[in-house]
C-alpha positions, 0 to 999 in steps of 0.5 A: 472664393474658388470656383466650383467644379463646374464653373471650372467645366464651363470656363475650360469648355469655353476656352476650349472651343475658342482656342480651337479657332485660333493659333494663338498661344495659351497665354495670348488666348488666356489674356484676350479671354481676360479682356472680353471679361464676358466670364470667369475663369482661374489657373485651374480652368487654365490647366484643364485647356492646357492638359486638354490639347496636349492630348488632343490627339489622344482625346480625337482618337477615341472621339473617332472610335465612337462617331459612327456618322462623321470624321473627328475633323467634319465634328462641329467644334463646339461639339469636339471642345464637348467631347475632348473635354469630357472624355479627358475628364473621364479618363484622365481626372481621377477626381471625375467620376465618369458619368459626372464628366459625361452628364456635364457635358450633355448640360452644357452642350444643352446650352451651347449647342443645337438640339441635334448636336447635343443628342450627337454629344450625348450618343458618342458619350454614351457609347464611350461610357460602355466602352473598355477605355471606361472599363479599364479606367475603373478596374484601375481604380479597384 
């Protein structure tokens, strides 16, 4: 059975933060992951870490544009794996509606992150949501 979208969310999120702690490869990471077997994930949640770091860079720019009280490498990388991934999904996933890519990750940030952290998450979001990156994004669309 294939994972729902958010299974596929949580498993890229998870991945995510981890390859953040770590210089390993995408594949050495992806295999250590299959032998903790602490959660699920398949090549599509493999590919949404992947498309996620090649534009890290991308991603942490505009993270930066909207953190107001701390420098992209001052985030907690729990938060920054939260970040990266929603705004990749908002601008970048054309099957992502925006408030859908922001909504999860404020869910999943209420699981994994401290309550202060996610009213951070939810604020950068929130002020990337009325942004002209989500602006042009949707004219795009039209």
């Amino acid at each position: 059975m294939p994972a729902s979208r958010r299974q596929v969310r949580e498993a890229a999120f998870l991945l995510s933060f981890e390859k953040l702690f770590r210089d390993d490869s995408f594949e050495e990471l992806f295999e250590a992951a299959k032998e903790v077997d602490d959660f699920a994930f398949d090549k599509e949640a493999q590919q949404l870490v992947i498309n996620i770091f090649d534009r890290a860079d991308q991603l942490d720019e505009i993270i930066s544009k909207f953190s107001d009280k701390r420098a992209v490498n001052r985030i907690p990388k729990v938060n920054l794996a939260l970040l990266r991934l929603a705004i990749y999904e908002s601008m970048f996933d054309d099957r992502v509606p925006v408030n859908v890519a922001i909504s999860e990750a404020v869910k999943l940030a209420q699981s994994y992150a401290l309550n202060s952290d996610v009213s951070f998450v939810n604020g950068v979001l929130g002020s990337f949501s009325k942004s002209d990156y989500v602006k042009d994004k949707l004219d795009d669309k039209q």
